[in-house]
Backbone as XML, in Angstrom:
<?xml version="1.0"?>
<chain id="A" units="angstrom">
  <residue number="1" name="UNK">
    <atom name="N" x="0.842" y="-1.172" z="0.000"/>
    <atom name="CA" x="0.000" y="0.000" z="0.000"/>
    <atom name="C" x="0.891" y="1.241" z="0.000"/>
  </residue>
  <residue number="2" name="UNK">
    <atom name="N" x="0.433" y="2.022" z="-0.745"/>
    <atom name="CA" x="1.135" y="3.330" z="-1.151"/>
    <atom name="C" x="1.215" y="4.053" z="0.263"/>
  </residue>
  <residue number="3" name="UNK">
    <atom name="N" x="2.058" y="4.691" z="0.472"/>
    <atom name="CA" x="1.268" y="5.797" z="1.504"/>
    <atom name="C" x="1.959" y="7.362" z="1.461"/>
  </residue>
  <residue number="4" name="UNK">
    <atom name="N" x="0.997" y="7.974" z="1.600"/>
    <atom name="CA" x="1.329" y="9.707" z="1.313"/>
    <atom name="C" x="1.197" y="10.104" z="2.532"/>
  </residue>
  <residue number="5" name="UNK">
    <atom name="N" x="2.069" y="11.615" z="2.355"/>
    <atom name="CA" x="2.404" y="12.471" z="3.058"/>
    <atom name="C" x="1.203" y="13.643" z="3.367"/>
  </residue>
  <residue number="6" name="UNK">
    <atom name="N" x="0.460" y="13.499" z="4.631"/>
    <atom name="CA" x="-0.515" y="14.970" z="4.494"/>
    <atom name="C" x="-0.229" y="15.913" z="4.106"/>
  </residue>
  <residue number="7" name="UNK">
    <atom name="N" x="0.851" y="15.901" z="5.030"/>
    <atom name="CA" x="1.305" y="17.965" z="4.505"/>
    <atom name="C" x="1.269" y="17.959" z="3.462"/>
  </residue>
  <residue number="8" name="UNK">
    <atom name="N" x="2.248" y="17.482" z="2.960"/>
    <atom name="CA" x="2.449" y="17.551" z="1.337"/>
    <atom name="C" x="1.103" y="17.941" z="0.330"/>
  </residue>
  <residue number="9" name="UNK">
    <atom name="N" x="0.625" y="17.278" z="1.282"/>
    <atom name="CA" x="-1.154" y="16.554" z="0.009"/>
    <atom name="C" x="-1.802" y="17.888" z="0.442"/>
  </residue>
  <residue number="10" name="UNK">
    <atom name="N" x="-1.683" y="18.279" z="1.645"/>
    <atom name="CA" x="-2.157" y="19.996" z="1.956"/>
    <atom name="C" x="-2.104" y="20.926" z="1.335"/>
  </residue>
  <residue number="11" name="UNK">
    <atom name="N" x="-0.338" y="20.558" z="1.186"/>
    <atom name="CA" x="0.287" y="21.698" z="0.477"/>
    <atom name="C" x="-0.568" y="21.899" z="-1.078"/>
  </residue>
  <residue number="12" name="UNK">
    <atom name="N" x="-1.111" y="20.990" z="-1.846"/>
    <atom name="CA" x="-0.982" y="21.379" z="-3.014"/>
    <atom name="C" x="-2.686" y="21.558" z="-3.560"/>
  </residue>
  <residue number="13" name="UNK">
    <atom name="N" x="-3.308" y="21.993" z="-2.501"/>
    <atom name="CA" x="-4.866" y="21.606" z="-2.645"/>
    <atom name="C" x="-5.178" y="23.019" z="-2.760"/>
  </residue>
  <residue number="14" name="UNK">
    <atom name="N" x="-6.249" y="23.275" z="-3.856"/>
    <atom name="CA" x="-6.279" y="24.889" z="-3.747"/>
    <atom name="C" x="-7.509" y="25.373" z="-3.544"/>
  </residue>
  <residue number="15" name="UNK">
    <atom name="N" x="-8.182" y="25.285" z="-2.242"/>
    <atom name="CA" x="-9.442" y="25.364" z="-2.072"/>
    <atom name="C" x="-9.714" y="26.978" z="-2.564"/>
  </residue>
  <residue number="16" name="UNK">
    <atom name="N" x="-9.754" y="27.674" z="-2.264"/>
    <atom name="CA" x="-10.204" y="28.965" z="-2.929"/>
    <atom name="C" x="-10.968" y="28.706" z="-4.736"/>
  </residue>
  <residue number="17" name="UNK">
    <atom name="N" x="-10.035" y="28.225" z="-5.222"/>
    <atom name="CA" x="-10.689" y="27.870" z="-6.715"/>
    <atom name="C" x="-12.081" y="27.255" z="-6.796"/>
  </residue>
  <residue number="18" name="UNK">
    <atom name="N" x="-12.327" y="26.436" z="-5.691"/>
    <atom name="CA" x="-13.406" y="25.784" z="-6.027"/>
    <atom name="C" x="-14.400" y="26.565" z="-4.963"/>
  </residue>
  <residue number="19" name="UNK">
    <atom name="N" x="-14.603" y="27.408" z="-4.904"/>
    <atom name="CA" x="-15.334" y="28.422" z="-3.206"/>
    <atom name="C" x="-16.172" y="29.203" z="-4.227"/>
  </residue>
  <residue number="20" name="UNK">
    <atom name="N" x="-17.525" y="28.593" z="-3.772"/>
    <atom name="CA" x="-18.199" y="29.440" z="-3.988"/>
    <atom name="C" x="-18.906" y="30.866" z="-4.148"/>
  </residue>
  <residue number="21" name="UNK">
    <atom name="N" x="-19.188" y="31.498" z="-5.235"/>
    <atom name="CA" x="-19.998" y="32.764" z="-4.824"/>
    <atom name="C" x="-20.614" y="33.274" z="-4.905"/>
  </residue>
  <residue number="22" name="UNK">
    <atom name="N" x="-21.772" y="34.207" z="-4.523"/>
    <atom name="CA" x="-23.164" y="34.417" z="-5.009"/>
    <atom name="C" x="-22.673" y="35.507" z="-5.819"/>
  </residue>
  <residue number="23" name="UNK">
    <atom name="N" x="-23.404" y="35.242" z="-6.991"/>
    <atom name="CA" x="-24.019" y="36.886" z="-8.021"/>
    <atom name="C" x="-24.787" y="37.700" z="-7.272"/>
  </residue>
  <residue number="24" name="UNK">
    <atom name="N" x="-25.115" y="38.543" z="-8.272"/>
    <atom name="CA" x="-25.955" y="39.416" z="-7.665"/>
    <atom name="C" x="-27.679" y="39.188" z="-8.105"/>
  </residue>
  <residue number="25" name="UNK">
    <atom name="N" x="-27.713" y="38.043" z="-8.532"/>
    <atom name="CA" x="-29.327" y="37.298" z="-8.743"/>
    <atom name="C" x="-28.925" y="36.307" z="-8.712"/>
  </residue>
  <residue number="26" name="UNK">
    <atom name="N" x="-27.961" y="35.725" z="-7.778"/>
    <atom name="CA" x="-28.545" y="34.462" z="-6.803"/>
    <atom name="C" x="-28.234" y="32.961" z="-7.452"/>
  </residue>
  <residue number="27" name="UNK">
    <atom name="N" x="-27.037" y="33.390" z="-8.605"/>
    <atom name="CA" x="-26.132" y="32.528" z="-9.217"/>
    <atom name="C" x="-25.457" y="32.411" z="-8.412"/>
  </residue>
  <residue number="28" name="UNK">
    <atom name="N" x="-24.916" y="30.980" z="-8.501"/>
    <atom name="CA" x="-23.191" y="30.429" z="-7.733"/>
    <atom name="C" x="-22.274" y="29.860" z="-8.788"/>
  </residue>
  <residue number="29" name="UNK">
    <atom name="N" x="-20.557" y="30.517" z="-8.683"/>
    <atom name="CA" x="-19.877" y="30.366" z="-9.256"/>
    <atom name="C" x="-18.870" y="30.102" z="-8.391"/>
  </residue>
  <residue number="30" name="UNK">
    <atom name="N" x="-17.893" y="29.355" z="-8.642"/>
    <atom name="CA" x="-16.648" y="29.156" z="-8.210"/>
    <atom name="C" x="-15.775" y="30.397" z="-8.226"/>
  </residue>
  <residue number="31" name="UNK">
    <atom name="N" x="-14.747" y="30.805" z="-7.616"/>
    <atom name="CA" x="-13.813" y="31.349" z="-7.912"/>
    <atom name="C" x="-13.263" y="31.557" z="-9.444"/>
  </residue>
  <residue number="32" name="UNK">
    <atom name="N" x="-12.874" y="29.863" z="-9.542"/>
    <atom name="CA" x="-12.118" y="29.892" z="-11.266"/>
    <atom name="C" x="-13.292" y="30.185" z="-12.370"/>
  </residue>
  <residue number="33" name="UNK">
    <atom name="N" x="-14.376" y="29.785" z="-11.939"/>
    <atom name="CA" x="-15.401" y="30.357" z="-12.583"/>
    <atom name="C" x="-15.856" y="31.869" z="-12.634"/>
  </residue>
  <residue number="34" name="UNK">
    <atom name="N" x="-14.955" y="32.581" z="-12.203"/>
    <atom name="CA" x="-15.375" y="34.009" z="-12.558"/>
    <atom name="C" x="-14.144" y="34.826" z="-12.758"/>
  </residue>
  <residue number="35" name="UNK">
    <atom name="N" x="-13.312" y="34.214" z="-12.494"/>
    <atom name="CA" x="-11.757" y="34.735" z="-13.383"/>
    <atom name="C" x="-11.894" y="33.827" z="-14.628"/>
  </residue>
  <residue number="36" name="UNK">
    <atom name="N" x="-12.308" y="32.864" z="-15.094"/>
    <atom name="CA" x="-12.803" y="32.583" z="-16.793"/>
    <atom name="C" x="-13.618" y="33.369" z="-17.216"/>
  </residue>
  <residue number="37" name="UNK">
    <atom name="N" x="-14.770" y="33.971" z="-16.621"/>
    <atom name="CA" x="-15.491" y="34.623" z="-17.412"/>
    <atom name="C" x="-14.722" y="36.211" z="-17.519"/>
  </residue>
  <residue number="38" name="UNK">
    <atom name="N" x="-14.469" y="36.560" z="-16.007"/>
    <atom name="CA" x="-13.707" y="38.079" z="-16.224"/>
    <atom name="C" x="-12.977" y="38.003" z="-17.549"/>
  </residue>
  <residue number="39" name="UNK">
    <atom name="N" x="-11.996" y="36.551" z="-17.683"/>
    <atom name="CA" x="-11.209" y="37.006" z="-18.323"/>
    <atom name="C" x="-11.580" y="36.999" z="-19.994"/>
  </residue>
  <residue number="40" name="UNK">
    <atom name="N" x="-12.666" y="36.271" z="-20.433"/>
    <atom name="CA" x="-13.452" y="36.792" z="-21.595"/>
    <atom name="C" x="-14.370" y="37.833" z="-21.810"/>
  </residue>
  <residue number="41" name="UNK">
    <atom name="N" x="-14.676" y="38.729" z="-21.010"/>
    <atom name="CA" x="-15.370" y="39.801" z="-20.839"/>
    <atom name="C" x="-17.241" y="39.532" z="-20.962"/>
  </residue>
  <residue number="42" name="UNK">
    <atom name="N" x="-17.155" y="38.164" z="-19.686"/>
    <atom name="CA" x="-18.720" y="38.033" z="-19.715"/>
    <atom name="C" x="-19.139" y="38.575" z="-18.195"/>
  </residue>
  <residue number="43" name="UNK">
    <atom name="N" x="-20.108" y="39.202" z="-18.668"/>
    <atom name="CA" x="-20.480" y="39.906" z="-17.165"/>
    <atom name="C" x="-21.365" y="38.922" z="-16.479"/>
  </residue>
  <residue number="44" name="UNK">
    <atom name="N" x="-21.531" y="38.250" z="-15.449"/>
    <atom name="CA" x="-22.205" y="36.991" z="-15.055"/>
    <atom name="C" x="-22.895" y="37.816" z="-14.006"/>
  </residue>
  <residue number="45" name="UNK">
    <atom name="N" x="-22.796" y="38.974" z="-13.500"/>
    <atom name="CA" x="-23.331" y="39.977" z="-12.861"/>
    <atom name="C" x="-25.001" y="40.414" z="-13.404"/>
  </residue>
  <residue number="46" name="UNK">
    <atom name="N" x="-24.754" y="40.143" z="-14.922"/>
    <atom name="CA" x="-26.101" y="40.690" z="-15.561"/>
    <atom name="C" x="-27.274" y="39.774" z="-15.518"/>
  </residue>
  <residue number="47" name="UNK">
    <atom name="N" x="-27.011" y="38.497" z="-15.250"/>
    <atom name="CA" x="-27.725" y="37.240" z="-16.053"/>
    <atom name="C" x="-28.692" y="37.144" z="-14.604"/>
  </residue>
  <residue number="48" name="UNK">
    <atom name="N" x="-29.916" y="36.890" z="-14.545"/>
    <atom name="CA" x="-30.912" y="36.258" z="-13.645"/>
    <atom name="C" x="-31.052" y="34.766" z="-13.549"/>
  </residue>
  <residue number="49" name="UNK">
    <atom name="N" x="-30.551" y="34.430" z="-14.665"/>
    <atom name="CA" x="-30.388" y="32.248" z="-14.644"/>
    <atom name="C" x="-29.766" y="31.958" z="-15.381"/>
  </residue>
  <residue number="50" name="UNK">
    <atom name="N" x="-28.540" y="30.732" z="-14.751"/>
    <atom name="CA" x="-27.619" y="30.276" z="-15.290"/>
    <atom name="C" x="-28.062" y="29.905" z="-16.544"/>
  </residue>
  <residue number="51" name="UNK">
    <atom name="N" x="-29.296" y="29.820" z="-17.069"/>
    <atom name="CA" x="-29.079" y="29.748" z="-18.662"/>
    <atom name="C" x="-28.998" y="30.586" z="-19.406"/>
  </residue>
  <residue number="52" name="UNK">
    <atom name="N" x="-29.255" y="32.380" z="-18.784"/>
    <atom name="CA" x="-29.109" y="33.193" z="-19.817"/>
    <atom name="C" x="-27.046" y="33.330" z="-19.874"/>
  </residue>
  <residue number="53" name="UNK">
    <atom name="N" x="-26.551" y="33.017" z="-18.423"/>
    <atom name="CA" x="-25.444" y="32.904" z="-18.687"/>
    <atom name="C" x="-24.371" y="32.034" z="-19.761"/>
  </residue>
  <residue number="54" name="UNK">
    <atom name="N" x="-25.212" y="30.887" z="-19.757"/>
    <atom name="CA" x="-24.393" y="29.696" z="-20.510"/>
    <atom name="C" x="-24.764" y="30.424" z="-22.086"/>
  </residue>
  <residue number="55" name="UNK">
    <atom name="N" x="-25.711" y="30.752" z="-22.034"/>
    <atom name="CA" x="-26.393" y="31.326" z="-23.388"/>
    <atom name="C" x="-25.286" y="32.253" z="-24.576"/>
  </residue>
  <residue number="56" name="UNK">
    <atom name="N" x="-24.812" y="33.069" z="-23.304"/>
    <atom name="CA" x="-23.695" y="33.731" z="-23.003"/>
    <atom name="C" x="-22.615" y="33.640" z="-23.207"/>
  </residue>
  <residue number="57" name="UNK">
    <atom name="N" x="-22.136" y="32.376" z="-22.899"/>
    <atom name="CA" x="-21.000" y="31.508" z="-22.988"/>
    <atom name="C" x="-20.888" y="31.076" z="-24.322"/>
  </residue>
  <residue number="58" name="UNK">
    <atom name="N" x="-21.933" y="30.284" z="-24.795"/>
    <atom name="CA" x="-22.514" y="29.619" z="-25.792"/>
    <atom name="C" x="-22.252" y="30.482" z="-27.002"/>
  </residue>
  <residue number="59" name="UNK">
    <atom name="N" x="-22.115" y="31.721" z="-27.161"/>
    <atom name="CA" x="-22.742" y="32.655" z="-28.043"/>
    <atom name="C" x="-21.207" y="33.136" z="-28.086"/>
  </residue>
  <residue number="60" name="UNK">
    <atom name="N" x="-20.191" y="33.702" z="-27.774"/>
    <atom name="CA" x="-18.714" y="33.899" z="-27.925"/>
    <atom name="C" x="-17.653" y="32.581" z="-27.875"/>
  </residue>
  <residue number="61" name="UNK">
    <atom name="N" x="-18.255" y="31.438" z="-27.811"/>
    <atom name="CA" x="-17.286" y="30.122" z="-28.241"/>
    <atom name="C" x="-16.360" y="30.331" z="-29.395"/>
  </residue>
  <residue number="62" name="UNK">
    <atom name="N" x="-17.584" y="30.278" z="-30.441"/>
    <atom name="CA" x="-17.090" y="30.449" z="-31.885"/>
    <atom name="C" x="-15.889" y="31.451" z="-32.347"/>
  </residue>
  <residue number="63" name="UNK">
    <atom name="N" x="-15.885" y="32.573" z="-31.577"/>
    <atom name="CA" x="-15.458" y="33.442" z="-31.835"/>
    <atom name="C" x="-13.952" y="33.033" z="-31.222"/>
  </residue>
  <residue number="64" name="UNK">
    <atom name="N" x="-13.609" y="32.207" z="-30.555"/>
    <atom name="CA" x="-12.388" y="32.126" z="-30.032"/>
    <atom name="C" x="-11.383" y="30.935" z="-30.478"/>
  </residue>
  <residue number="65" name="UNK">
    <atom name="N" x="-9.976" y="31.099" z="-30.176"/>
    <atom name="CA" x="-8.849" y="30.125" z="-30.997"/>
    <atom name="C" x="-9.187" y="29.237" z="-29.941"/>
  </residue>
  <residue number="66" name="UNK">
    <atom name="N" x="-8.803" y="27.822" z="-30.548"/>
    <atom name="CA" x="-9.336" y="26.480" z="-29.753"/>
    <atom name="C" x="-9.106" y="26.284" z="-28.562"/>
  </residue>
  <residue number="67" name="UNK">
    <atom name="N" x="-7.850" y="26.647" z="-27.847"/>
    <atom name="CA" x="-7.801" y="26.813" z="-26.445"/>
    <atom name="C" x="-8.560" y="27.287" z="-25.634"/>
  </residue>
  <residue number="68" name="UNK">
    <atom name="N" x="-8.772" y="28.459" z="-26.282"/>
    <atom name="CA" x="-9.868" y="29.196" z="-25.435"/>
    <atom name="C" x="-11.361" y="28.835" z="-25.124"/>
  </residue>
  <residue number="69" name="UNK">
    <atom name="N" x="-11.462" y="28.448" z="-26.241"/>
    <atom name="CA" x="-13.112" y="28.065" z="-26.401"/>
    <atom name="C" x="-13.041" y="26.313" z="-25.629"/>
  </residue>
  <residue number="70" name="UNK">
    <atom name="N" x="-12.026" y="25.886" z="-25.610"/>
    <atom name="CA" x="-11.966" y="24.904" z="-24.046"/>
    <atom name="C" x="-12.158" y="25.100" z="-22.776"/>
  </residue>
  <residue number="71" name="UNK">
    <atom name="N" x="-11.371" y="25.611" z="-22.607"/>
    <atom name="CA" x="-11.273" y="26.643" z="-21.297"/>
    <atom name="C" x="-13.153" y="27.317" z="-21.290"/>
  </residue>
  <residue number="72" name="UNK">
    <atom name="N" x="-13.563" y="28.061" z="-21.811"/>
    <atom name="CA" x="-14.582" y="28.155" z="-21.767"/>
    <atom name="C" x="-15.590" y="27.332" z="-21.803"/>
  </residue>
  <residue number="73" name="UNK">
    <atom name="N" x="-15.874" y="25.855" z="-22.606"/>
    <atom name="CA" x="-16.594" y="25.137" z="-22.993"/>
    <atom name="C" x="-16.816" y="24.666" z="-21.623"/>
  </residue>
  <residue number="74" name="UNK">
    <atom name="N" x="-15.252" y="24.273" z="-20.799"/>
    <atom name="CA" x="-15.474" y="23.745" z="-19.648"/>
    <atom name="C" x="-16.040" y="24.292" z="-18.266"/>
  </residue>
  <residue number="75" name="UNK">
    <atom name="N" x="-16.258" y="25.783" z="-18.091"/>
    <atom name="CA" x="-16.431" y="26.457" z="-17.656"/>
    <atom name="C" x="-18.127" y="26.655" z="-17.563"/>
  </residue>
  <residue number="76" name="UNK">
    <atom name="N" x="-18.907" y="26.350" z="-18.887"/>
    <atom name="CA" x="-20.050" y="25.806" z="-19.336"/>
    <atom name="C" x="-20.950" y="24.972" z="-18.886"/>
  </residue>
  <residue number="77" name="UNK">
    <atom name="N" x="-20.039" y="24.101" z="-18.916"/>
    <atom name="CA" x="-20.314" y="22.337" z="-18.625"/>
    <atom name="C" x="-20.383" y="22.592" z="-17.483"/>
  </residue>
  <residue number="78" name="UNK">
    <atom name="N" x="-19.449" y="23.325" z="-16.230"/>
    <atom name="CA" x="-19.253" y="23.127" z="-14.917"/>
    <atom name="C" x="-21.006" y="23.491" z="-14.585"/>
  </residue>
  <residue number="79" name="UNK">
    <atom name="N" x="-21.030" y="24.898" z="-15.225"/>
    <atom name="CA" x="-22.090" y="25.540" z="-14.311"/>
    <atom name="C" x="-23.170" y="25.091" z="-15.228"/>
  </residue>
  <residue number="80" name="UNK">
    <atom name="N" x="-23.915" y="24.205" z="-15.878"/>
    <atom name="CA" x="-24.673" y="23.735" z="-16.567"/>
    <atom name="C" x="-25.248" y="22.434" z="-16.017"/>
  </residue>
  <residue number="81" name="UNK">
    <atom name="N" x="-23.859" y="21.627" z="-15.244"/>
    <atom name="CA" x="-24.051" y="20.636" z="-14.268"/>
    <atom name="C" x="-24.860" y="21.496" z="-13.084"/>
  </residue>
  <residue number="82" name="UNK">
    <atom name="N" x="-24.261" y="22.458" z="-12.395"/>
    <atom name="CA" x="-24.816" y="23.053" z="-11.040"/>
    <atom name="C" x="-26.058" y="23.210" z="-10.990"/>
  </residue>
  <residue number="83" name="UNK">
    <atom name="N" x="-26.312" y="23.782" z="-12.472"/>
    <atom name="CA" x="-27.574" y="24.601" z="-12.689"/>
    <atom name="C" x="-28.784" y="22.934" z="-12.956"/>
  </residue>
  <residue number="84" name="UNK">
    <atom name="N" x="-28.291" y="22.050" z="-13.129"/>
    <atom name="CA" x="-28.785" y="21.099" z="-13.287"/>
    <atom name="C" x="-29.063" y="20.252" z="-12.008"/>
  </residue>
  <residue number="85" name="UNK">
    <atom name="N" x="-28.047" y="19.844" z="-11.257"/>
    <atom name="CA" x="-28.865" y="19.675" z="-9.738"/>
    <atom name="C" x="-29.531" y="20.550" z="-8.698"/>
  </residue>
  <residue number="86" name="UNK">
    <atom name="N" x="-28.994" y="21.479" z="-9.279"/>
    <atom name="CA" x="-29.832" y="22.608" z="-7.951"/>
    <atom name="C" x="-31.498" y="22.649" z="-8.438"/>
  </residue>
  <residue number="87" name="UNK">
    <atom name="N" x="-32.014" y="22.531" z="-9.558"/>
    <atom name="CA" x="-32.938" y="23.033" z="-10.275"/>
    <atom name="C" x="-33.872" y="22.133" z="-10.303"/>
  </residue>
  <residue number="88" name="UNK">
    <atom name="N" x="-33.571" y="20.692" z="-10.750"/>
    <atom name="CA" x="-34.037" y="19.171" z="-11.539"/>
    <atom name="C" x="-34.748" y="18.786" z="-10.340"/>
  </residue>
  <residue number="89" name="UNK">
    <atom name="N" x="-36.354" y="18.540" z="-10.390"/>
    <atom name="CA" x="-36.936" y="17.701" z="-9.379"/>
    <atom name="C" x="-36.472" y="16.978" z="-9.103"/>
  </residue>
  <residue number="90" name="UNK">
    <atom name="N" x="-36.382" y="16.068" z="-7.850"/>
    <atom name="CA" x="-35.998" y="14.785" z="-7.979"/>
    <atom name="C" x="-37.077" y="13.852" z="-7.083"/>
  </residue>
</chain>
């Protein structure tokens, strides 16, 4: 059996990225989820439901070199999942 080092495994964990945060209509985004959008110039500030956001997302893909529109696609997917359990009867 393998065995690891805590600290170590401490050391390299980056909780902030994944920390939630409210918009200002009651969206939740991650951290890295709003330095991706800052850094494409989507205001996630404006949107009332994560689908006018993804909409959003959805709609400047095309426009970007393939890296980017990864980085974004995934960014998509994240909050498309969220918006999908928070929402979905069950």
């Amino acid at each position: 059996m393998k065995e690891y080092n805590i600290k170590d495994l401490m050391g390299t964990l980056d909780f902030e990225k994944d920390k939630l945060h409210k918009t200002k209509y009651n969206l939740f985004l991650t951290t890295h989820e709003i330095e991706v959008l800052d850094k494409y110039d989507i205001i996630y500030n404006k949107h009332h439901t994560a689908k006018e956001l993804l909409q959003d997302i959805n709609y400047r893909i095309p426009y970007l070199e393939e890296a980017e529109a990864e980085e974004l696609d995934e960014v998509g997917r994240s909050i498309a999942e969220r918006d999908y359990y928070q929402n979905t009867r069950k």
